[in-house]
C-alpha positions as CSV (number, residue, x, y, z in Angstrom):
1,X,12.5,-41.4,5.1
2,X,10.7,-38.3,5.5
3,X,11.6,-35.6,8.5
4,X,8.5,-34.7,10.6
5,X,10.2,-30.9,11.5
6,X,7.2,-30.2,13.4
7,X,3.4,-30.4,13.9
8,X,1.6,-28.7,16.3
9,X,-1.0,-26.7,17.9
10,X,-0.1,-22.9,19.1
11,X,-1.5,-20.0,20.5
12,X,0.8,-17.2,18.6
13,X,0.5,-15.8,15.5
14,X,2.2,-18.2,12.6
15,X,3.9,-17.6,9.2
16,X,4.3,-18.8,6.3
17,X,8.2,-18.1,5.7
18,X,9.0,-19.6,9.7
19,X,6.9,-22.5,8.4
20,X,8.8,-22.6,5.0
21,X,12.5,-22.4,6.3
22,X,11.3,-25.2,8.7
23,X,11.5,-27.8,5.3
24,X,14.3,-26.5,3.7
25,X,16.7,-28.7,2.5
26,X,19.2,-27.9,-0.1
27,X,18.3,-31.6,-2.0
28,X,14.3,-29.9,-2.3
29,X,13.7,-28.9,-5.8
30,X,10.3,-28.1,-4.8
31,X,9.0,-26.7,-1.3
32,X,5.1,-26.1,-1.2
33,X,3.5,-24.1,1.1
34,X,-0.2,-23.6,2.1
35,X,-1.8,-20.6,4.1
36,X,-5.4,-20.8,5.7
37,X,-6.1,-17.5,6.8
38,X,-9.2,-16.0,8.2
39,X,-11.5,-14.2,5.7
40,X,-13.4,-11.2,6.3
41,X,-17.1,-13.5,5.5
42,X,-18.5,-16.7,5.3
43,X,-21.8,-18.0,3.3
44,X,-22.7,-14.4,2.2
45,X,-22.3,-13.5,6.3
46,X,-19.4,-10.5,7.3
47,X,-17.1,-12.0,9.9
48,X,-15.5,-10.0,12.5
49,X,-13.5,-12.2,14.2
50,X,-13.4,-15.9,15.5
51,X,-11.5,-18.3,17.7
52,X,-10.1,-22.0,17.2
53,X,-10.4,-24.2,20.6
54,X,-8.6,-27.4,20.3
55,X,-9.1,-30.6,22.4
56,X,-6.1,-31.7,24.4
57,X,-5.3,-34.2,22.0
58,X,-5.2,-31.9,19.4
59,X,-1.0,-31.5,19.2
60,X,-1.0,-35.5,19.6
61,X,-3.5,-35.8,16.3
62,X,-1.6,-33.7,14.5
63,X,1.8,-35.4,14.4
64,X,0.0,-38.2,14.2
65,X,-1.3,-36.9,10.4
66,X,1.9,-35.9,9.9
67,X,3.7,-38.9,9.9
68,X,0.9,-40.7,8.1
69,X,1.2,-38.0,5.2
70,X,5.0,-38.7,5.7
71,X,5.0,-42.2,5.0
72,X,2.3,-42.0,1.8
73,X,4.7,-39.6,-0.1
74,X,8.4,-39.3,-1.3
75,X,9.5,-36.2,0.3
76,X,12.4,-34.5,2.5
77,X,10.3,-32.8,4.9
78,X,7.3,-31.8,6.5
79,X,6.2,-29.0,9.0
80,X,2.4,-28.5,9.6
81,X,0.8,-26.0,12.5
82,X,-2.5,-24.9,13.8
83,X,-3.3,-21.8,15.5
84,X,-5.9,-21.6,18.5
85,X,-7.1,-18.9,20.4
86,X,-8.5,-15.5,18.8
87,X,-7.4,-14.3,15.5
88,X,-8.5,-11.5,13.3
89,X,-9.2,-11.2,9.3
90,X,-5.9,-12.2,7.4
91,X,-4.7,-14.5,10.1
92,X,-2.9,-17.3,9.1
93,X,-5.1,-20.5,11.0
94,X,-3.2,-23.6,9.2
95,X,-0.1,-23.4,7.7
96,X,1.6,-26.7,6.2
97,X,4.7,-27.2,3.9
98,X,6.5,-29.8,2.5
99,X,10.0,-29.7,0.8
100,X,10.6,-32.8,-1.6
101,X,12.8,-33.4,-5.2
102,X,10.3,-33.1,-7.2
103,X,7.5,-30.4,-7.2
104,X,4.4,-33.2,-8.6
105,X,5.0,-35.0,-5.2
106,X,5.5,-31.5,-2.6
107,X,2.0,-30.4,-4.1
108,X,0.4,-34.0,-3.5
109,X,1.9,-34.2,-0.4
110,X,1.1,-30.9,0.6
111,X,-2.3,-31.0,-0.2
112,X,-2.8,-34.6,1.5
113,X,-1.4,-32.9,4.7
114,X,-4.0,-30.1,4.4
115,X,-7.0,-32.5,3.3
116,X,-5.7,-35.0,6.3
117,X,-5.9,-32.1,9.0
118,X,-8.7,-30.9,7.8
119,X,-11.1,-34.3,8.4
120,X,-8.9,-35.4,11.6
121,X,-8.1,-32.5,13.7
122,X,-10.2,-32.0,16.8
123,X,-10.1,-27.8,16.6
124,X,-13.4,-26.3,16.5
125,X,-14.2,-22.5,15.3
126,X,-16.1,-19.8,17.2
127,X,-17.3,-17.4,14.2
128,X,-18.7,-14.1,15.5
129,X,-20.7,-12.1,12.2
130,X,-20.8,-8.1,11.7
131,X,-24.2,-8.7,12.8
132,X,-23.1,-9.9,16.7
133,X,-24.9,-13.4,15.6
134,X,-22.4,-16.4,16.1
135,X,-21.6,-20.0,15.3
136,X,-19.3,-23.1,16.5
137,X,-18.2,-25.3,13.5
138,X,-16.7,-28.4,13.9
139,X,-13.7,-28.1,11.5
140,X,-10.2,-27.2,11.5
């Protein structure tokens, strides 16, 4: 059975490596990792800066993906979090690893954790441009 080390929604800064040595296990041949950081544009538009806002249920959804992703794949471990609040270009938003025997099944399940909190997650994304224009976009 997999070990849901932690999914959540937080308002500090987040790494990789903390994420990383979250899954460790020393039966993981394999531990994946995935980064979404902030870039510095977006459709041909310079981005200065942007916030996440998450709904209340947002720490609840994503355990809940999680433990899905958990049970569809033969790994050791997962650990998954989001980041709300401001962040600046080269912020890490979403970072996600898994830790399994095998590295074929940490990179599906790694990616089926990212693809899962993508669609599910109720975060939305304040995008203010170079320009001073903004947005809101419903994803995480």
């Amino acid at each position: 059975m997999t070990d849901v080390r932690r999914a959540d929604v937080v308002d500090a800064p987040i790494s990789v490596r903390d994420v990383e040595a979250l899954v460790s296990s020393r039966a993981a041949g394999a531990v994946v990792t995935f980064s979404g950081d902030v870039r510095d544009h977006d459709h041909g538009r310079s981005v200065a800066h942007l916030e996440y806002e998450g709904h209340p249920t947002a720490a609840a959804v994503l355990a809940e993906v999680a433990r899905a992703v958990a049970e569809r794949h033969d790994v050791i471990a997962i650990a998954v979090l989001h980041r709300v609040g401001p962040l600046r270009i080269g912020d890490s938003a979403l970072v996600a690893a898994v830790s399994a025997a095998h590295r074929g099944e940490a990179f599906k399940a790694c990616a089926d954790l990212v693809d899962e909190t993508k669609h599910r997650l109720p975060v939305w994304k304040h995008q203010v441009f170079a320009d001073g224009t903004d947005e809101w976009v419903n994803c995480a």
